[in-house]
PASEBA-1860 file (N, C-alpha, C; in nm, 3 decimals):
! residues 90
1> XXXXXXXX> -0.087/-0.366/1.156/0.022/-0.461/1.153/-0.027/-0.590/1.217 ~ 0.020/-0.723/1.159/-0.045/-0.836/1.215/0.077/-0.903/1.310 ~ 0.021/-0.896/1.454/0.132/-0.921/1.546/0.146/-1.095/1.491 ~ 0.252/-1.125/1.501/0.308/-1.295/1.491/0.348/-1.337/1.632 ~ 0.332/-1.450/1.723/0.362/-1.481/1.818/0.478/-1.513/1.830 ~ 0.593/-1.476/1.934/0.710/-1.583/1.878/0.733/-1.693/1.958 ~ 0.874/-1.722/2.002/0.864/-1.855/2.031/0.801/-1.899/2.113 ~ 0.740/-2.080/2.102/0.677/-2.118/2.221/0.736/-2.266/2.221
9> XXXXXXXX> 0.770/-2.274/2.286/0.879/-2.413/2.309/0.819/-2.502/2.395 ~ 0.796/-2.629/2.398/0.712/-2.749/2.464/0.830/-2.866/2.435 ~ 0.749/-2.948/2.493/0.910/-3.048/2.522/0.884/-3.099/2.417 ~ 0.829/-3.130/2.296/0.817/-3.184/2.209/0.842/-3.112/2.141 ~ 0.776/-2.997/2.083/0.736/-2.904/2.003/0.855/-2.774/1.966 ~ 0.901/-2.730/1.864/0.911/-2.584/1.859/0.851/-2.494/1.785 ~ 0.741/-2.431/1.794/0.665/-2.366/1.719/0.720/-2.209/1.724 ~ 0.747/-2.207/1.543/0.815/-2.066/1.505/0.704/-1.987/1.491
17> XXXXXXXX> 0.638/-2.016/1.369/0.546/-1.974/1.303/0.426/-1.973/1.349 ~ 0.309/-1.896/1.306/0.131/-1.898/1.364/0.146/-2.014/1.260 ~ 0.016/-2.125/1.236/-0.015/-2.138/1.109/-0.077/-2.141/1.039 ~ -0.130/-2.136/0.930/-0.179/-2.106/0.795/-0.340/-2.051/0.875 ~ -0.388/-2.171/0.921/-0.518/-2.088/0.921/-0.507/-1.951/1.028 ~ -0.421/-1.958/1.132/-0.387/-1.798/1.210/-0.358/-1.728/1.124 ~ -0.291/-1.751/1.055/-0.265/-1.621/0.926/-0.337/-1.576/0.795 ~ -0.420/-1.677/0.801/-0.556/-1.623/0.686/-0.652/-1.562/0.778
25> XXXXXXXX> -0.681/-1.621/0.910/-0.787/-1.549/0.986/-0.765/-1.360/1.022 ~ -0.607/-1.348/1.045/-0.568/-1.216/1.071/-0.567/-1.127/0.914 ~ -0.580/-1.238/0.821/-0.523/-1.091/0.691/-0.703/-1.102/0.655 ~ -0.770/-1.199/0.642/-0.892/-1.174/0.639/-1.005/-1.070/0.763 ~ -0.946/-1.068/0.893/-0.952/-0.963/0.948/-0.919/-0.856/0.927 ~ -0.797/-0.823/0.861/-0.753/-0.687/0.894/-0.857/-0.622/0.755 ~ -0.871/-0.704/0.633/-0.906/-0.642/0.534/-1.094/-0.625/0.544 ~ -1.133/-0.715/0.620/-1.266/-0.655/0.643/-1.310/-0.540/0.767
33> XXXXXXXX> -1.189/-0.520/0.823/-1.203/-0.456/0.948/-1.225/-0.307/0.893 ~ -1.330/-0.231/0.961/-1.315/-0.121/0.891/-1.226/0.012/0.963 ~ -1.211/-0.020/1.076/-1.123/0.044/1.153/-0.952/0.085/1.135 ~ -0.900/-0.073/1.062/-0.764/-0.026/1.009/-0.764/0.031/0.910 ~ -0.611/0.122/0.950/-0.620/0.248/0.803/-0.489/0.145/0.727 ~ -0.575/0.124/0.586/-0.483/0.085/0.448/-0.418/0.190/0.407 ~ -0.327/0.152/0.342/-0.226/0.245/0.281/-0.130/0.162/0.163 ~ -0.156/0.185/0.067/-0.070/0.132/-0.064/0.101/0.191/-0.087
41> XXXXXXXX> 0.180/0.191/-0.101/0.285/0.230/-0.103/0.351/0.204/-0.237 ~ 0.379/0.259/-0.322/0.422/0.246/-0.465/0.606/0.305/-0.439 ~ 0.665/0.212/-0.475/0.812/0.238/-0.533/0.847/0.270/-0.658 ~ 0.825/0.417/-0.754/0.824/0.443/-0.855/0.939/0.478/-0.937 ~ 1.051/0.521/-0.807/1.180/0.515/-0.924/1.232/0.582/-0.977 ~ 1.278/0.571/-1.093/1.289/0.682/-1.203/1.147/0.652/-1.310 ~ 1.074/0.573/-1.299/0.946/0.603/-1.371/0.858/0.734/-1.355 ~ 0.882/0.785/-1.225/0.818/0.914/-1.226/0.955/1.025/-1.238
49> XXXXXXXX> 0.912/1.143/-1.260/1.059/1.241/-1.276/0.983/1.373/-1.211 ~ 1.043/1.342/-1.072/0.964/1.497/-0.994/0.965/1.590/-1.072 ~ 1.062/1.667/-1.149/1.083/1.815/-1.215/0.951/1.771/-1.359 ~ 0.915/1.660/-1.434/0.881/1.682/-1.470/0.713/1.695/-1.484 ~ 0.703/1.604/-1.322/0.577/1.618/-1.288/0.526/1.747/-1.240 ~ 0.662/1.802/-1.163/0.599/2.002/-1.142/0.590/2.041/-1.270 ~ 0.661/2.018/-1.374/0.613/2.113/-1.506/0.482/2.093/-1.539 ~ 0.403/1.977/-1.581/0.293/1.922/-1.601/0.195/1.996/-1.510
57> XXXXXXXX> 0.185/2.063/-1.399/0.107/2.107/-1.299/0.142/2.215/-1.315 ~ 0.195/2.285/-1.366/0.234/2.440/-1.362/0.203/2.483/-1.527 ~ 0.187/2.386/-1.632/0.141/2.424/-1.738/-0.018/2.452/-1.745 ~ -0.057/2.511/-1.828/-0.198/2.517/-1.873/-0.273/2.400/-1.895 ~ -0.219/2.327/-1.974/-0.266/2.193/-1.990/-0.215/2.087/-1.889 ~ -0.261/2.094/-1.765/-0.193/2.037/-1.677/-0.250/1.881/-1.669 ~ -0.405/1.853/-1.684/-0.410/1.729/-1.673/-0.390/1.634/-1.800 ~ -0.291/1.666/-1.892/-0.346/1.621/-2.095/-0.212/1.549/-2.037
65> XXXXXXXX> -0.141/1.549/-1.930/-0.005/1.445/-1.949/-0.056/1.305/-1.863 ~ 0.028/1.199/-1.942/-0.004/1.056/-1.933/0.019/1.020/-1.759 ~ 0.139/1.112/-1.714/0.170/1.065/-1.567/0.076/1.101/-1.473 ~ -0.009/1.294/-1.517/-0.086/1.319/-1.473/-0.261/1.224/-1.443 ~ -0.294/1.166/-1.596/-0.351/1.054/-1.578/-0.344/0.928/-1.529 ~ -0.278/0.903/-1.515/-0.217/0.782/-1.411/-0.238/0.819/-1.259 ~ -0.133/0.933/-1.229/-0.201/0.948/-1.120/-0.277/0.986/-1.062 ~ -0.396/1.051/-1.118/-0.531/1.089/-1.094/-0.613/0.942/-1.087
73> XXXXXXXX> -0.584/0.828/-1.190/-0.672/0.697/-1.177/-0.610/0.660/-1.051 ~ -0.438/0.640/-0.995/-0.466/0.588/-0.895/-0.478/0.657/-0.783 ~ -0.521/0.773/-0.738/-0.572/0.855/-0.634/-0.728/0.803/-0.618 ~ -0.783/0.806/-0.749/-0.941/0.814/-0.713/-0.938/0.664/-0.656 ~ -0.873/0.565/-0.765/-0.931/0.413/-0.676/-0.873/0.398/-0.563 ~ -0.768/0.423/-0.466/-0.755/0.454/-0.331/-0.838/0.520/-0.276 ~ -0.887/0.606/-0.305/-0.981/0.742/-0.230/-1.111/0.646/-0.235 ~ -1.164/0.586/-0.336/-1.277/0.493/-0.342/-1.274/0.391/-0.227
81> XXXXXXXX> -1.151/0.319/-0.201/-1.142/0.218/-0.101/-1.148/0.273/0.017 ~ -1.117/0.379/0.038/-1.049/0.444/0.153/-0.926/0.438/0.208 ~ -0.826/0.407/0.086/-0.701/0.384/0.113/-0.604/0.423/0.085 ~ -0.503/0.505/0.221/-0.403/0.600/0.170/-0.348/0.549/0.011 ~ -0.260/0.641/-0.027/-0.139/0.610/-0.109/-0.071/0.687/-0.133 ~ 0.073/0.654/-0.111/0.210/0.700/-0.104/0.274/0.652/-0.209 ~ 0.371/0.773/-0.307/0.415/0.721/-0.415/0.559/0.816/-0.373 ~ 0.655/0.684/-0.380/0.809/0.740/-0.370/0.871/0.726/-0.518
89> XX> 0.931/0.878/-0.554/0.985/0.853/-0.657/1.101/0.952/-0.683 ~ 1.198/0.968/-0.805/1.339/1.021/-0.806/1.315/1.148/-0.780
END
């Protein structure tokens, strides 16, 4: 998480915000840092349908469905980055 400073009040001044270059320096940190753990978070909806993703895994032909391929591509390219992913869906 990228801490933001908050207020700092000067008799002139009210500074809300870091700016621009504090906040490219921290997201360009965090993403070369190898220490923080990434994590992608997908809001899927009714695009995915839990009951029918257990059927798909409980059939014989479990990986020949399109959702199953999907989410096998995006497991591996997270797993490649090293970066969780969480998929919320109905």
């Amino acid at each position: 998480m990228v801490q933001l400073r908050g207020l700092v009040v000067s008799s002139k001044t009210l500074k809300i915000f870091p700016s621009e270059k504090e906040i490219d320096d921290a997201i360009k940190g965090a993403l070369t840092n190898q220490s923080w753990q990434r994590e992608v978070w997908i809001g899927a909806a009714r695009l995915l349908d839990r009951s029918d993703l257990e059927d798909d895994l409980r059939s014989p032909r479990a990986n020949s469905g399109r959702q199953m391929l999907y989410l096998d591509t995006l497991f591996t390219t997270c797993d490649r980055r090293s970066t969780g992913l969480r998929i919320y869906y109905h």
